[in-house]
C-alpha positions in Angstrom: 7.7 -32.3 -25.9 10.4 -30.2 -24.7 9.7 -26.4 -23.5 11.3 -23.5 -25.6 13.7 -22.4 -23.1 15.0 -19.7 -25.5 11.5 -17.9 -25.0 11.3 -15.2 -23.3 7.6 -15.5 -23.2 8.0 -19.1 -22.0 10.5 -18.1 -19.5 8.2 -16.1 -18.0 5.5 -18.0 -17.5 7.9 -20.9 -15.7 8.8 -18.3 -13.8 5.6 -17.3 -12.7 4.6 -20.7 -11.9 7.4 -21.3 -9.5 7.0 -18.0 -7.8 3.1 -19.2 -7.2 4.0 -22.1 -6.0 6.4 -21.1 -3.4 4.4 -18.1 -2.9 1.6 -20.7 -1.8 3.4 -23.4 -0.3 4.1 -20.4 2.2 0.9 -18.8 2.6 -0.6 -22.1 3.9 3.0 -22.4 6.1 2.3 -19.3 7.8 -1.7 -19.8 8.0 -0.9 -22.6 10.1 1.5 -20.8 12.2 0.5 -19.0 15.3 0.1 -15.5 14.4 3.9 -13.5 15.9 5.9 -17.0 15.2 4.6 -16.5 11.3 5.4 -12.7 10.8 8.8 -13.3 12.6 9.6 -16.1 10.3 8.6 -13.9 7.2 10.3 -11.6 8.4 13.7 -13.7 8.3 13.1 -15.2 5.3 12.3 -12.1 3.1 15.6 -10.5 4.5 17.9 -13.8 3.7 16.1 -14.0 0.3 16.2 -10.4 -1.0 18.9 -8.7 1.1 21.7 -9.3 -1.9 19.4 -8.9 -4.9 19.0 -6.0 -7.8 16.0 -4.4 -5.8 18.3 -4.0 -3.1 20.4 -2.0 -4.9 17.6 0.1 -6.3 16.6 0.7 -2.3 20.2 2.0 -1.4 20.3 4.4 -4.4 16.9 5.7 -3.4 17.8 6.2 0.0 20.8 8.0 -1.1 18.7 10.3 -3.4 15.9 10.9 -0.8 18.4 11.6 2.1 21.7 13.1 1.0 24.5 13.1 3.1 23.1 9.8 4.9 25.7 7.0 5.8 26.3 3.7 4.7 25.7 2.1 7.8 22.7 4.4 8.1 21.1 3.2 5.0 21.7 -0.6 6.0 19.7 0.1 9.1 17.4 0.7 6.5 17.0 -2.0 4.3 17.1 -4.9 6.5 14.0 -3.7 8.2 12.5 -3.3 5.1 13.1 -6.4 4.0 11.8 -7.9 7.0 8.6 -5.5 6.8 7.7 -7.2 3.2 8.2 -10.5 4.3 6.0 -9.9 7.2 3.1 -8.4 5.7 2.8 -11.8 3.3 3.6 -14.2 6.1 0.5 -11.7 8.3 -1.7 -11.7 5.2 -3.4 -15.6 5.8 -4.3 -14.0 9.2 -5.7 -10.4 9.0 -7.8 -12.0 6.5 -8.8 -14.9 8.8 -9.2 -12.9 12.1 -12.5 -11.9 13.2 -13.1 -8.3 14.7 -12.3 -9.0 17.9 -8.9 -10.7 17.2 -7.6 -8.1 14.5 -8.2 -5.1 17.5 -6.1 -6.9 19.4 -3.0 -6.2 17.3 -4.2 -2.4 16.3 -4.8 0.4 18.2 -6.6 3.4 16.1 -6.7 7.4 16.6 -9.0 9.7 14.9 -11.8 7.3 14.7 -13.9 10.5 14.9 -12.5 11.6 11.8 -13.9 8.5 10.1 -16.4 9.4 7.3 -19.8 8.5 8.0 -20.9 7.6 4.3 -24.6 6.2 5.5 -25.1 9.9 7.0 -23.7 11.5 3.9 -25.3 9.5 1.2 -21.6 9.3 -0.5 -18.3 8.0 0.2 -14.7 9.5 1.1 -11.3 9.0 -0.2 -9.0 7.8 2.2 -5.3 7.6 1.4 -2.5 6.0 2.4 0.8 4.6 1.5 3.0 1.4 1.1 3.7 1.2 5.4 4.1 -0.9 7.8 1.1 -3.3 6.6 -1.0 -1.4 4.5 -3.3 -4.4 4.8 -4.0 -3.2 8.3 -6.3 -0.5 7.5 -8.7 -1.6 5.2 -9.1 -4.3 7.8 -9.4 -2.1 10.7 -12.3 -0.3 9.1 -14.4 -3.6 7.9 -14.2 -4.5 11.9 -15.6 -0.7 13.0 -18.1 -1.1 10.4 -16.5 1.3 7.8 -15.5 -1.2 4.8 -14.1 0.5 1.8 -13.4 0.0 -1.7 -9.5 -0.8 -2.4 -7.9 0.4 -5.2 -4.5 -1.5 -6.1 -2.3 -2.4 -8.8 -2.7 -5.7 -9.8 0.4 -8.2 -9.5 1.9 -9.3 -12.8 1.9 -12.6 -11.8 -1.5 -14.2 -11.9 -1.0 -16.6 -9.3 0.3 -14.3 -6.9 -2.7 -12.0 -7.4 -5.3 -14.6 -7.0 -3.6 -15.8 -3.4 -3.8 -11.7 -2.6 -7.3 -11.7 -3.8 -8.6 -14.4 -2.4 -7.3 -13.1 1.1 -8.4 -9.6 0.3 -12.0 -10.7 -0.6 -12.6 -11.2 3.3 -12.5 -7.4 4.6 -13.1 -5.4 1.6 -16.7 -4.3 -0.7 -14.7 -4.6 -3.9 -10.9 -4.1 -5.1 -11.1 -2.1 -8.0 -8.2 -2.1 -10.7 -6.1 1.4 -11.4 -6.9 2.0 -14.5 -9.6 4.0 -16.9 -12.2 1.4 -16.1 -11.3 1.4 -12.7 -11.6 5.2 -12.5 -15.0 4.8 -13.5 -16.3 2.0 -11.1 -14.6 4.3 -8.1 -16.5 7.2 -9.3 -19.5 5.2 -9.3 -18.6 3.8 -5.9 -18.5 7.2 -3.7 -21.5 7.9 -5.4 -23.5 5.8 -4.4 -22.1 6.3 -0.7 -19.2 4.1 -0.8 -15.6 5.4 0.7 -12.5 4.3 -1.2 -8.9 3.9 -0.1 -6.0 4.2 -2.3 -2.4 3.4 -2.1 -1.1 7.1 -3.6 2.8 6.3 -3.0 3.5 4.5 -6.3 5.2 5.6 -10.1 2.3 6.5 -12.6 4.1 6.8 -15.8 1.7 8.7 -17.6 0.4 10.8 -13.7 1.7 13.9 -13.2 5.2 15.3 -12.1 5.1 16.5 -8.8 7.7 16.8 -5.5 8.6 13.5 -3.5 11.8 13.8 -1.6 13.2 16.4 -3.4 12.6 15.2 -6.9 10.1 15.1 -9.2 8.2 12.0 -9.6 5.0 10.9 -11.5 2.1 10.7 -9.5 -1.4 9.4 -9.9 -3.8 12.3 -9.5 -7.3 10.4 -9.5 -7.7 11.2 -6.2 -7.0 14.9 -6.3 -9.1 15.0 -9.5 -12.0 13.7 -8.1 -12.1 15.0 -4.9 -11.6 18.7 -6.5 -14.5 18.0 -9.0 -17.3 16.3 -6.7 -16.2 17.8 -3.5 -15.1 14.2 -1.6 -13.3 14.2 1.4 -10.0 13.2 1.1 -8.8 11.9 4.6 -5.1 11.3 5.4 -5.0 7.1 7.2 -1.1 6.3 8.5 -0.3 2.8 9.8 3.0 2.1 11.8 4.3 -1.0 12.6 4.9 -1.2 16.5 6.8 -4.3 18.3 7.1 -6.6 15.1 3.6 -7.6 14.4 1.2 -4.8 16.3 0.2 -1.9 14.5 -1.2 1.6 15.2 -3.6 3.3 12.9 -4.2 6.9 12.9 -7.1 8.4 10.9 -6.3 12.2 10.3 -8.5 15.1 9.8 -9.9 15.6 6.0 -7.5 18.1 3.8 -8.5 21.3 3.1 -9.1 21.5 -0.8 -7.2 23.8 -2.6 -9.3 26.6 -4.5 -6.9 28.8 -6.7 -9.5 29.0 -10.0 -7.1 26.9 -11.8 -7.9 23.5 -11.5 -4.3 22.5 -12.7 -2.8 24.0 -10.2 -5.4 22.6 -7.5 -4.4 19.0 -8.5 -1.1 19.6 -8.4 -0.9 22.0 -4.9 -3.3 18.7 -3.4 -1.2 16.2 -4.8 1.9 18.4 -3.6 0.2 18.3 0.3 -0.7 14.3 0.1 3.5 14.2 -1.0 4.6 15.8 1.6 2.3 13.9 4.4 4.0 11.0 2.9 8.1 12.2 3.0 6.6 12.8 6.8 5.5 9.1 7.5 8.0 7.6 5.6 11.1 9.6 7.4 9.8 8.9 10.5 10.1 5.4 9.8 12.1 4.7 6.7 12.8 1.2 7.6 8.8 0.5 6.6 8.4 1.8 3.7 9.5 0.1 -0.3 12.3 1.4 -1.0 12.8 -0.9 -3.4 10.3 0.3 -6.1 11.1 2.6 -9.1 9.4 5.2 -7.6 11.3 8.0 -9.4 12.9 6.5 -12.6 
């Protein structure tokens, strides 16, 4: 039987099978590498791979829109680091999630672990945020070896395969990953209820979030977090990770953010949203080369 190349549906899927199966031809590469020599190699390869592709493109125009006035050569020192970050944080993956407590502090140093919510004390959780830096894997793994494990909440890959290999990984530092989404809103509610913190990733394009500042320009932003925290009174607590001498991190844990209290719980959302925003521009101009670029954050 020959496959219906003219497909688009078909086209797809062969496409999603290849990607899962170079996707995991590498993971187990890089498992069996010693931890530096596999993030170095990702690194390389991620940069040779992507470096002339559409999402590049999209990078250099966003960089363009989110810094004006900044140089060509200036926006290439740019976007081969973050190239090189992506590729590292999937070639890393196979060993944050294979690393016991001891190992994984080895490659991190944290600040502010006083500013760590106690949820056991408490009797609910917090909502940590952070964005798409460095490896945002990090973190959640940081905390699981203090004896802090959250909840993650992510966006599921579009390609099946790709999320299982994630998920699998994943499974090893984390209570749960719970899906964005109405249902997912739900089980995270549910979650810091029952005294369980939750970390999100608050740096991506929510078509149907709200509008609010990023770089100078308004983009859709989720506001679950805002809206929770403003109606059940959860901490929300700032976590940055930085990547330091290719493949060591530093995690810094900030003090919780002061809730907004205007009487006008539109305007909280959006003055807290407004607040998380700006933290981010701050990481992210600090070190631009870390962050992706590449995503539609703003279109």
């Amino acid at each position: 039987m020959m496959l219906n190349t003219d497909n688009p549906a078909t086209l797809k899927n062969i496409r999603y099978r290849l990607e899962y199966l170079l996707a995991y031809m590498l993971f187990i590469l890089f498992r069996t590498l010693p931890y530096p020599l596999a993030s170095n190699l990702g690194g390389v390869i991620a940069r040779i791979i992507f470096l002339h592709t559409k999402r590049t493109k999209i990078a250099k125009n966003n960089i363009c829109q989110a810094m004006p006035g900044i140089s060509t050569n200036e926006v290439d020192k740019i976007i081969r680091p973050m190239w090189e970050n992506i590729g590292r944080n999937f070639a890393e993956l196979p060993h944050v999630s294979s690393m016991d407590d001891e190992d994984i502090m080895e490659i991190s140093s944290i600040s502010g672990q006083e500013h760590i919510h106690d949820d056991q004390k408490t009797g609910h959780g917090a909502l940590y945020f952070t964005a798409h830096l460095a490896n945002w894997e990090i973190a959640p793994r940081i905390f699981h070896a203090l004896g802090h494990p959250v909840n993650i909440v992510y966006r599921k890959a579009n390609n099946p395969g790709l999320e299982e290999i994630i998920e699998n990984a994943r499974s090893k530092y984390t209570i749960n990953t719970l899906a964005k989404g109405a249902g997912g809103a739900r089980h995270i509610l549910s979650h810091l209820k029952n005294g369980r913190s939750v970390g999100m990733l608050v740096d991506q394009k929510m078509n149907d979030g709200i509008g609010v500042d990023f770089f100078g320009r308004k983009a859709m932003t989720a506001p679950a977090i805002a809206r929770l925290a403003l109606k059940y009174h959860y901490p929300v607590i700032p976590v940055r990770v930085t990547r330091n001498n290719d493949s060591m991190f530093d995690v810094t844990v900030y003090p919780q953010l002061e809730l907004p209290n205007t009487n006008n719980k539109d305007d909280d959302i959006i003055l807290l949203m407004q607040n998380i925003n700006h933290m981010l521009e701050v990481w992210i101009k600090e070190n631009p080369g870390q962050w992706i670029w590449m995503h539609n954050r703003w279109s």
